[in-house]
N, C-alpha and C positions, 0 to 999 in steps of 0.2 A: 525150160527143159528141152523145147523143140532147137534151137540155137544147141546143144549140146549133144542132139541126139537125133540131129536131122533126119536118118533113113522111118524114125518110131514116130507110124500117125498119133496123133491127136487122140484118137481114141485110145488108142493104147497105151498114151503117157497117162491120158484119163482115167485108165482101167488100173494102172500101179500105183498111181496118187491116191486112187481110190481106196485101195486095198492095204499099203501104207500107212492110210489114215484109220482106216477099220480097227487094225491091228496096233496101233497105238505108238506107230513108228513115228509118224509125223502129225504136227495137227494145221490143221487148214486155219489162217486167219483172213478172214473180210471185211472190205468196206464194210457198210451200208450204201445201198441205193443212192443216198442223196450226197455221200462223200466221194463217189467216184472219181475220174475225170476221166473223161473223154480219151478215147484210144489207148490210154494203159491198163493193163491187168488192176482188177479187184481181188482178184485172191490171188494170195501168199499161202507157201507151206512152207514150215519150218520143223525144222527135228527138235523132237518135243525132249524135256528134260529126261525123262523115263531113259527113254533111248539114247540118251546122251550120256547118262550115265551107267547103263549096261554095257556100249560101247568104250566106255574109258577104263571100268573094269575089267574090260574081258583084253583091253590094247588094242581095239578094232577103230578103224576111221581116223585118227589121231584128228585134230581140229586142226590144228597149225599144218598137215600135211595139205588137207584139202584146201586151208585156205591159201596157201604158196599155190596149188593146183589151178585155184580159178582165177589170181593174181598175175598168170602167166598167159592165159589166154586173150586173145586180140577179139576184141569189143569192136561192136559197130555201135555207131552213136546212139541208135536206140538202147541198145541193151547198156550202153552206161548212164542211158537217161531213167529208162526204168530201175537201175541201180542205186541211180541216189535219190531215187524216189520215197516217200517214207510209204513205212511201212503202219499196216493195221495192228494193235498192240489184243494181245488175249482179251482186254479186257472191252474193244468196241466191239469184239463179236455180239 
């Protein structure tokens, strides 16, 4: 999110993840401790079904819009390494 939102510390992307996730907009997925690796992100947020389908109802976010959105942005090699990074699934929480 900081790659996106350069001018928003750290704590304040922390404060809207946070609050986000409170409210049931997104839910956080993690490692575990021992699945880490080294210098990349352990948690993931992803927009949870709930949200996902309030927004398709209402016509809000389209999915194909945002994904053409971040399909168009120029990646630094980290961020397409974290990209095809796998992800934590609901269920190793």
């Amino acid at each position: 999110m900081t790659y996106m939102n350069p001018r928003l510390s750290d704590d304040a992307i922390r404060r809207h993840l946070k609050m986000l996730t409170d409210v049931g907009v997104v839910q956080l997925l993690e490692f575990e401790p021992g699945a880490r690796t080294g210098g990349f992100p352990y948690q993931f947020f992803e927009l949870s079904a709930e949200a996902r389908a309030l927004f398709d109802q209402n016509g809000l976010f389209p999915e194909e819009a945002w994904t053409r959105q971040w399909q168009s942005v120029e990646k630094t090699p980290r961020i397409r390494a974290i990209e095809a990074m796998p992800r934590p699934s609901p269920s190793d929480e």
